[in-house]
C-alpha positions in Angstrom: -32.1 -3.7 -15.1 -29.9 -6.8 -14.4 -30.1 -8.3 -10.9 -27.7 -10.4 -8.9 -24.6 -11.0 -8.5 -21.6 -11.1 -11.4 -17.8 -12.2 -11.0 -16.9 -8.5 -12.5 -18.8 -5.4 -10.4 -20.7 -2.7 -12.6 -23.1 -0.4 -11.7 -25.9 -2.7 -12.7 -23.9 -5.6 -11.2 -23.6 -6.1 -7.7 -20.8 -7.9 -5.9 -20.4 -9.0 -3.0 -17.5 -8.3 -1.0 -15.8 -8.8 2.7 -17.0 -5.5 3.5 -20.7 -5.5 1.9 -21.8 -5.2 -1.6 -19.5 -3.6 -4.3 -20.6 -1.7 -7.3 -18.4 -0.4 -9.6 -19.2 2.6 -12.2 -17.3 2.9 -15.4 -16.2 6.1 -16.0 -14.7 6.0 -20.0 -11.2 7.8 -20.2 -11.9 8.7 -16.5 -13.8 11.9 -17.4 -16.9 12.8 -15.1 -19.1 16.2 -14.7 -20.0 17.8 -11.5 -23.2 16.7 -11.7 -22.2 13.1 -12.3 -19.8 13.3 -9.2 -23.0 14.7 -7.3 -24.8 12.0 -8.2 -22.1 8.9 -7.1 -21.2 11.4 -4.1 -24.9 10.5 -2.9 -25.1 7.3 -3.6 -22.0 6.6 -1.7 -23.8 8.6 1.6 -26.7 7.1 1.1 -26.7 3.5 -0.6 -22.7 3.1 1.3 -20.2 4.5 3.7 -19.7 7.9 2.7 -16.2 7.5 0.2 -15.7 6.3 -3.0 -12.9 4.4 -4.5 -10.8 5.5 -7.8 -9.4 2.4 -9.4 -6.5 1.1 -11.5 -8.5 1.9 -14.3 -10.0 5.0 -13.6 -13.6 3.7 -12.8 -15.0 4.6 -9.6 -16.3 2.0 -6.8 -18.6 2.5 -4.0 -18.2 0.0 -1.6 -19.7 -1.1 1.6 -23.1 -0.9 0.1 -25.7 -1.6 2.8 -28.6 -0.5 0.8 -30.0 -1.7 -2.7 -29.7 1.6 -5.4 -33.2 1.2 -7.0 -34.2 1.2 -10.1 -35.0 5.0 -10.5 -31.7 5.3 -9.4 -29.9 3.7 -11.6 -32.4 5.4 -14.3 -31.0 8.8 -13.8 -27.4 7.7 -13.7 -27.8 6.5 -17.1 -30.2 9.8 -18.0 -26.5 11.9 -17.2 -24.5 9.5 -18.3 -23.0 7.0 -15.7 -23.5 3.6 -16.8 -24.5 2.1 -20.4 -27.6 2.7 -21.8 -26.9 -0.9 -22.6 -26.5 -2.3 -19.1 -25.5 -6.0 -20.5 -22.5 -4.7 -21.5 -21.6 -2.4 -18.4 -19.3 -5.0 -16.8 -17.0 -4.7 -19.6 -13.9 -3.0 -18.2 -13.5 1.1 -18.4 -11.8 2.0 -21.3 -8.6 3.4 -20.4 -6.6 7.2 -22.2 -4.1 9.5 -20.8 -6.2 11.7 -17.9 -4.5 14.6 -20.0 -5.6 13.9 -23.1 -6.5 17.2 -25.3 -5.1 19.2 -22.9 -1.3 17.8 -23.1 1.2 20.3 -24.6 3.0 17.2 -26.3 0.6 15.0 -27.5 0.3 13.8 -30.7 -3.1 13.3 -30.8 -6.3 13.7 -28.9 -7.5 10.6 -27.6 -11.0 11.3 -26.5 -13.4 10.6 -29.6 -11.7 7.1 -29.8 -13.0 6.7 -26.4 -16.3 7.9 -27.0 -16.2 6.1 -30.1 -15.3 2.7 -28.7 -17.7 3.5 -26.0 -20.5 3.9 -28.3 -19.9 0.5 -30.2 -19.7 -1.2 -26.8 -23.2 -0.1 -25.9 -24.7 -0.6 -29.1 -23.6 -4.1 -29.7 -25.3 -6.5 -26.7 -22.9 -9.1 -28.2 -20.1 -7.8 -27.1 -21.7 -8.9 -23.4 -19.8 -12.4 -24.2 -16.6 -11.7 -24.4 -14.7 -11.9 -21.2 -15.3 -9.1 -18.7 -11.6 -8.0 -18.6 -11.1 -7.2 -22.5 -9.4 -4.0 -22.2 -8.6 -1.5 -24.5 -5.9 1.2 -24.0 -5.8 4.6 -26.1 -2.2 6.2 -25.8 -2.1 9.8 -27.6 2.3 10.2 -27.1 2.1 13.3 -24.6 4.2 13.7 -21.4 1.7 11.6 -19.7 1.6 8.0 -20.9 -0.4 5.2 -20.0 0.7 2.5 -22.7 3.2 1.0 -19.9 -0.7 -0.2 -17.8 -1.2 -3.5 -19.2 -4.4 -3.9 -21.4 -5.7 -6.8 -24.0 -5.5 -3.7 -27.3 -3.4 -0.9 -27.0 -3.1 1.6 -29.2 -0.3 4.1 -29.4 0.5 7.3 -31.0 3.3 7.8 -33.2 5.4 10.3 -35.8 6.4 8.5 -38.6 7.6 11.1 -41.4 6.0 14.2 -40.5 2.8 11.8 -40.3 0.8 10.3 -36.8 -0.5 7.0 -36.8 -1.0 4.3 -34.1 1.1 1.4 -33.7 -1.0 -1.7 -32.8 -0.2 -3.5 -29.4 -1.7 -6.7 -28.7 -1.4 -9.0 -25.4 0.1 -12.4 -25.9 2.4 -14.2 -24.1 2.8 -14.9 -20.5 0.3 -13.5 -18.4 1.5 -9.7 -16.5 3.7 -8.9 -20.1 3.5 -5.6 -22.0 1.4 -5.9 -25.3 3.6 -7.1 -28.2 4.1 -5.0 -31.1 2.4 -6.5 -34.0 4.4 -4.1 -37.0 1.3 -2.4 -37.9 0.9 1.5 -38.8 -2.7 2.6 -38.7 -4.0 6.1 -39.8 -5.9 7.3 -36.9 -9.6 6.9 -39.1 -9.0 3.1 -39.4 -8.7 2.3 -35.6 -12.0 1.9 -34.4 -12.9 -0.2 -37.8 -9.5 -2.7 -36.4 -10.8 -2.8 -33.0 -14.3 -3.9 -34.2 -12.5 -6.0 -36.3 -10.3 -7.4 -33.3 -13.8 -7.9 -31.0 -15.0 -9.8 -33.4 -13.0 -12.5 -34.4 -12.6 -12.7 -30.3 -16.6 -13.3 -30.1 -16.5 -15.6 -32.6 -13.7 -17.8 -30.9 -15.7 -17.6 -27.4 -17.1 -20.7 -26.6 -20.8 -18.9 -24.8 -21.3 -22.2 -23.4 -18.6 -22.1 -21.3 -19.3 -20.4 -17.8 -15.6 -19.3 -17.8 -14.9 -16.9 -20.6 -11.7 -17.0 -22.9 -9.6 -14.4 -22.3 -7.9 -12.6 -24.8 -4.6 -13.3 -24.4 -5.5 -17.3 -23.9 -7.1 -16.9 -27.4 -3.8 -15.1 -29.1 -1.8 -17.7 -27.5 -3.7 -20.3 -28.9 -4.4 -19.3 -32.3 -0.9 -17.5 -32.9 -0.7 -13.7 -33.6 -0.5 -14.1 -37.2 -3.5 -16.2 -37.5 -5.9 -14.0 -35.3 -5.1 -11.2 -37.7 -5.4 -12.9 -41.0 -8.9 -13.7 -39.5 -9.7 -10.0 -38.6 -8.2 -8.7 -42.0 -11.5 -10.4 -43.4 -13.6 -7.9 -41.5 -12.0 -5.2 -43.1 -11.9 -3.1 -46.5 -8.1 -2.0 -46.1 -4.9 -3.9 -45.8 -3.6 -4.8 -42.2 -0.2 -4.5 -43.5 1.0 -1.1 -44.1 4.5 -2.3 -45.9 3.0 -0.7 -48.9 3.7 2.6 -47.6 7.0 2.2 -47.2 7.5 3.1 -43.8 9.2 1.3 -41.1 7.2 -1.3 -39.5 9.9 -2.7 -36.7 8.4 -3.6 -33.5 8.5 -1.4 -30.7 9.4 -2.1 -27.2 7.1 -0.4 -24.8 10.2 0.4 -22.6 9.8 4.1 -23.1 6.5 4.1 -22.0 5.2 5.5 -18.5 8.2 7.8 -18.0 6.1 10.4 -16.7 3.1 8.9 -15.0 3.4 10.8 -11.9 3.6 14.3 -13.6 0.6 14.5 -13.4 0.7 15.3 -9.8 1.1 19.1 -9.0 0.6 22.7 -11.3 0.9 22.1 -14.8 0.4 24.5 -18.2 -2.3 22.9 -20.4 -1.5 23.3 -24.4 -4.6 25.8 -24.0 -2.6 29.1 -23.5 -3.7 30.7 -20.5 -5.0 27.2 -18.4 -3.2 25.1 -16.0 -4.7 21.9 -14.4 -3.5 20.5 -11.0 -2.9 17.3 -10.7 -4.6 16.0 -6.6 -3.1 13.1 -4.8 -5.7 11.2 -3.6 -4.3 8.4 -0.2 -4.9 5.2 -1.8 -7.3 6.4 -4.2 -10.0 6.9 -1.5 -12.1 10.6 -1.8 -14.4 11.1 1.3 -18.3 12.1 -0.3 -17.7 15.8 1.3 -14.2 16.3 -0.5 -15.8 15.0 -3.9 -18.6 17.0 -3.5 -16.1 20.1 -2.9 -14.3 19.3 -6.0 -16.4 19.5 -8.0 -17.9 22.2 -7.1 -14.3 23.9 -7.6 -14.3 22.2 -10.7 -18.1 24.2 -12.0 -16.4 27.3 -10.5 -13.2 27.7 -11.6 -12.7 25.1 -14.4 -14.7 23.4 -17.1 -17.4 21.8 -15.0 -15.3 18.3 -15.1 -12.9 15.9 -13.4 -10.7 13.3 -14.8 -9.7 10.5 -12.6 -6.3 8.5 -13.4 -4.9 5.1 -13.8 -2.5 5.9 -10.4 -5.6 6.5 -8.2 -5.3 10.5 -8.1 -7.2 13.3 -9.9 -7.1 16.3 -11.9 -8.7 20.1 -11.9 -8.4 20.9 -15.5 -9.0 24.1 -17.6 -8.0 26.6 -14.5 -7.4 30.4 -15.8 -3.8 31.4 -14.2 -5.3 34.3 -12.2 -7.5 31.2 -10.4 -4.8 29.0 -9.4 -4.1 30.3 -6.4 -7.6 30.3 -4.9 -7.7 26.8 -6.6 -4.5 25.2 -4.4 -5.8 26.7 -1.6 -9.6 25.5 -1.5 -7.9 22.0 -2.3 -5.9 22.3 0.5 -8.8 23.0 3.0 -10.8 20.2 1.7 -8.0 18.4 3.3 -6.1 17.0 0.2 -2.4 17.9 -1.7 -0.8 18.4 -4.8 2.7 17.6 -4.6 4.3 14.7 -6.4 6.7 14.3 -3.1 3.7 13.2 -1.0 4.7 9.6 -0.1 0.8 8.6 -1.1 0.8 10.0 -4.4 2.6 6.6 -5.3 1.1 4.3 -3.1 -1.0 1.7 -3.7 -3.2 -0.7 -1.7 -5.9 -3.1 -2.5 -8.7 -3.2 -0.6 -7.1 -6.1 1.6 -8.7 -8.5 4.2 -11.2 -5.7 5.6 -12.7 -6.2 2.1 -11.8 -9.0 0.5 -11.3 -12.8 2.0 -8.7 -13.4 -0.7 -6.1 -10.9 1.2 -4.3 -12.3 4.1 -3.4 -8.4 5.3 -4.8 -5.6 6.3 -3.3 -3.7 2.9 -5.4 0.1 3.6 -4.6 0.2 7.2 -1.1 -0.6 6.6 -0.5 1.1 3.7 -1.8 4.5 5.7 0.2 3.7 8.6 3.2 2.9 6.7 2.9 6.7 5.3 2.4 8.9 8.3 5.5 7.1 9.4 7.0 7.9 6.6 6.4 11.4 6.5 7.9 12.9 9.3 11.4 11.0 8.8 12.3 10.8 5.0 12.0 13.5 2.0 11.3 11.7 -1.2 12.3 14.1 -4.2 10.3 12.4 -6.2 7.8 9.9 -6.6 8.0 6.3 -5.5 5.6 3.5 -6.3 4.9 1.2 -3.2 2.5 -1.0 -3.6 0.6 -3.7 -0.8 -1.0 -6.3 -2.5 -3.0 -8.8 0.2 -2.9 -11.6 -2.3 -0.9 -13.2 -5.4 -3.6 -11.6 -7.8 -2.5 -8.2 -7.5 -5.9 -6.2 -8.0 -4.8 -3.1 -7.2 -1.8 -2.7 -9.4 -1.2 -4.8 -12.9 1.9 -3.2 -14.1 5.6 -3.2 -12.1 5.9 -1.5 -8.8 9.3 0.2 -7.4 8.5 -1.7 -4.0 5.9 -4.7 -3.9 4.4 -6.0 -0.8 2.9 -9.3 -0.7 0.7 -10.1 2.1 1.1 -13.1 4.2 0.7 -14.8 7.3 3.5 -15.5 9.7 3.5 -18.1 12.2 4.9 -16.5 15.7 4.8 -16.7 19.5 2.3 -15.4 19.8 0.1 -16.9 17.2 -0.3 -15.5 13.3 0.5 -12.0 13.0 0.7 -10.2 9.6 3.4 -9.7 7.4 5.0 -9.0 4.2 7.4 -10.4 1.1 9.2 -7.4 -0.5 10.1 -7.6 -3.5 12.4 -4.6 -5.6 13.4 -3.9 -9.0 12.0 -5.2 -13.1 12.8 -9.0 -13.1 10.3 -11.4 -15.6 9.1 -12.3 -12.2 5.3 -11.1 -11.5 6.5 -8.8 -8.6 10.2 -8.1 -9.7 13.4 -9.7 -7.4 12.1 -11.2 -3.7 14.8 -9.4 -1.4 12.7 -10.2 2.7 10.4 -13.1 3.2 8.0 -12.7 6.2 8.7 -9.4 7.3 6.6 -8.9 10.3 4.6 -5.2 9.7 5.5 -3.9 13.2 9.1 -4.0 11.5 8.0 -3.3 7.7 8.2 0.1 8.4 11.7 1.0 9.5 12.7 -1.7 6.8 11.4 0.8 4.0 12.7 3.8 5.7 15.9 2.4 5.5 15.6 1.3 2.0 14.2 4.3 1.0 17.5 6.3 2.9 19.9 3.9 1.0 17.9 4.9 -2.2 19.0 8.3 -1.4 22.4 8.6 -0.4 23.6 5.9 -3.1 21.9 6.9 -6.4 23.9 8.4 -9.7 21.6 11.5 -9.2 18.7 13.0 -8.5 17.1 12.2 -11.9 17.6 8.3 -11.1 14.4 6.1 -10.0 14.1 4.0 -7.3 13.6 1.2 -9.9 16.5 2.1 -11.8 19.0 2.4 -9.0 17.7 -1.1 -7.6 18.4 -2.7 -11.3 22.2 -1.8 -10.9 22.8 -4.2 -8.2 22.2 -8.1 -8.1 20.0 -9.1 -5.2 23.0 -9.9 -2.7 24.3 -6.6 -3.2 21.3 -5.0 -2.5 20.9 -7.1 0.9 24.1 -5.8 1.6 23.6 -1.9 0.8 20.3 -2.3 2.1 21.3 -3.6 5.5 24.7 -1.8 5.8 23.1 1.1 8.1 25.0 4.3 8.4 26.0 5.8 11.7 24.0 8.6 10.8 20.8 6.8 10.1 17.5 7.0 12.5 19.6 9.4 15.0 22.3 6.4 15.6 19.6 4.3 16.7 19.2 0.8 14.6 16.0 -0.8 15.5 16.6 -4.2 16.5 15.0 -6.0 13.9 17.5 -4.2 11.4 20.8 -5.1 13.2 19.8 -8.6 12.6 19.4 -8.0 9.3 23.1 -6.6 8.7 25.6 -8.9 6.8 
């Protein structure tokens, strides 16, 4: 087994963190049996503090790891699945697919054997251990639930083109936080795994192993140019890259579209298996308590098909639930002490693990986070979901891809000495967290702030179909200020908090 420590956690990997060691256990398209979640639910009681973490990419992370797993361990994870057989290559990051795929009435294609697939390659080619940890890889199958808009090195997404599906290639270049660019290529769903090999290669073969610091994919497109990199990989291959041949139309695609409904999910939904629903669990910052994954699945062996599937926004879902079950289902969820409804102010929230456990963070992101929603909850209605997201640092581990709300952790100098605080930002701007609208908003008043936002967000929208992001990109930033600080009469029965008056223009 590999010992020590790496820069990327794995489960054969372990890292060291603020709050003890991390490991971190890929989970491929975020599938996992009840007996695998048995399996990580000890662990975490045993080897760490009794939770477990869902990430941004659908792995799972046990953290505050006080005790070393041995070795026979870490043998029957990989005996049932969890983990590589090929534990070089472990670190590599979790390959990510819609959480509905198969099971999504509108998708165009099922996702999951290009997962496997790619997974398979992965662990049978110990070269592959070079490359930099982060190469990422993104199946997209065109259903209601998309994840083409979470950014990855290789995306590929479903289309119709004529009465025919293919995938359209997406690859990252550009400056660093961008969607993929469309590179014009239609392939037929046989050729992709044959392109991504292809594509890993020519990556290998550019990686200087010498180099402690590994290339990173999009560093390597950026150098070598687009077109280059691909008349390299077309040598790897027995069919023509370029599909102009067929005749059909080969524009590239903006990625706009993408992500509509990524909080769906959430809630009671009809499967495209007549008869089956799956619900969709919202899961506070990602975090499930050992006794409340050890409860799921168990619901999952009883009622469904023996699996769970963990999702790129930190929740869950039951899947393959008879109708006449459903009910039973919702409530046993509810007294395992979690929810299903999309309204839920944590369905969308997102926190790193902040300064608790990691020294990069200068807040407390979790605590906050958690306080900032049971405030939340007893004074504003949300109708539908809205991404808030605390991010301790510049990095942004928790979330890659555009938030509604960003909050960037920072220190602020007061009276009283350093006390914690926040940057907000709003809104889709080429900037890495959108448009800055507070500097050093002290938490004790972060809050209200976002109540009041939230309230505006409300009362001034075309309708009830239009996002929070949407409704903040009709305004310029002074505008905004000026809505956002405008308080009605009505708001917080008459009562402005101080902080907030000060604010007004």
């Amino acid at each position: 087994m590999v010992s020590g420590f790496a820069t990327c956690p794995g489960l054969f990997y372990a890292t060291p963190a603020a709050d003890g060691i991390l490991s971190r256990i890929r989970i491929p398209g975020g599938i996992i049996s009840s007996q695998q979640c048995h399996a990580i639910e000890d662990i975490a009681d045993i080897n760490g503090a009794g939770y477990v973490d869902v990430t941004n990419r659908a792995n799972l992370q046990v953290r505050e790891i006080h005790k070393g797993i041995n070795i026979e361990v870490l043998q029957y994870l990989q005996n049932i699945g969890l983990g590589s057989f090929n534990p070089v290559v472990d670190h590599i990051r979790n390959i990510m697919t819609s959480p509905t795929a198969g099971i999504d009435p509108e998708e165009l294609i099922d996702t999951r054997p290009f997962v496997q697939g790619w997974d398979r390659y992965i662990s049978k080619h110990p070269a592959l251990s070079e490359l930099s940890a982060k190469f990422s890889v993104c199946f997209d199958g065109g259903g209601i639930i998309r994840v083409c808009d979470r950014l990855n090195d290789i995306l590929f997404a479903a289309v119709l083109v004529d009465g025919d599906i293919y995938f359209r290639l997406y690859l990252s270049v550009g400056a660093k936080g961008q969607p993929p660019s469309d590179m014009g290529i239609l392939l037929p769903p046989k050729n992709c795994l044959l392109v991504l090999a292809a594509l890993a290669k020519v990556y290998l073969a550019h990686n200087n192993t010498t180099n402690k610091r590994r290339l990173r994919f999009l560093e390597l497109l950026n150098t070598l140019g687009c077109e280059n990199y691909l008349q390299e990989v077309q040598q790897y291959l027995p069919f023509s890259l370029l599909s102009d041949e067929t005749g059909k139309d080969l524009t590239p695609k903006p990625l706009s579209l993408c992500g509509k409904g990524k909080y769906q999910h959430i809630g009671i939904h009809p499967q495209r298996q007549k008869g089956l629903f799956y619900i969709g669990v919202v899961l506070p910052l990602g975090r499930l308590k050992s006794t409340q994954m050890k409860g799921l699945a168990d619901l999952a062996a009883k009622y469904g098909s023996n699996t769970l599937r963990l999702t790129p926004w930190q929740n869950l879902l039951l899947t393959d639930i008879p109708q006449q079950w459903v009910d039973d289902v919702q409530s046993k969820i509810a007294f395992l002490g979690l929810d299903f409804s999309a309204i839920n102010i944590n369905s969308a929230l997102v926190a790193c693990s902040g300064n608790r456990g990691c020294t990069a963070s200068a807040t407390d992101t979790k605590s906050h986070a958690l306080a900032l929603a049971k405030y939340l909850e007893t004074r504003i209605t949300l109708d539908c979901p809205v991404n808030i997201h605390f991010s301790g640092c510049e990095k942004s581990c928790a979330q890659h891809s555009k938030s509604d709300i960003t909050l960037l952790g920072v220190s602020i100098e007061a009276d009283n000495g350093v006390v914690e605080g926040y940057h907000v930002y709003v809104g889709d701007s080429k900037q890495k967290f959108g448009y800055e609208i507070y500097r050093y908003v002290n938490f004790a008043e972060l809050p209200a702030l976002i109540e009041q936002m939230l309230y505006v967000y409300k009362i001034q929208r075309l309708n009830s179909d239009e996002s929070f992001g949407e409704f903040v990109n009709r305004y310029a930033i002074p505008q905004l200020q000026q809505l956002f600080n405008n308080i009605p009469k009505s708001f917080v029965n008459n009562k402005i908090p101080n902080f907030l008056e000060k604010l007004r223009i």
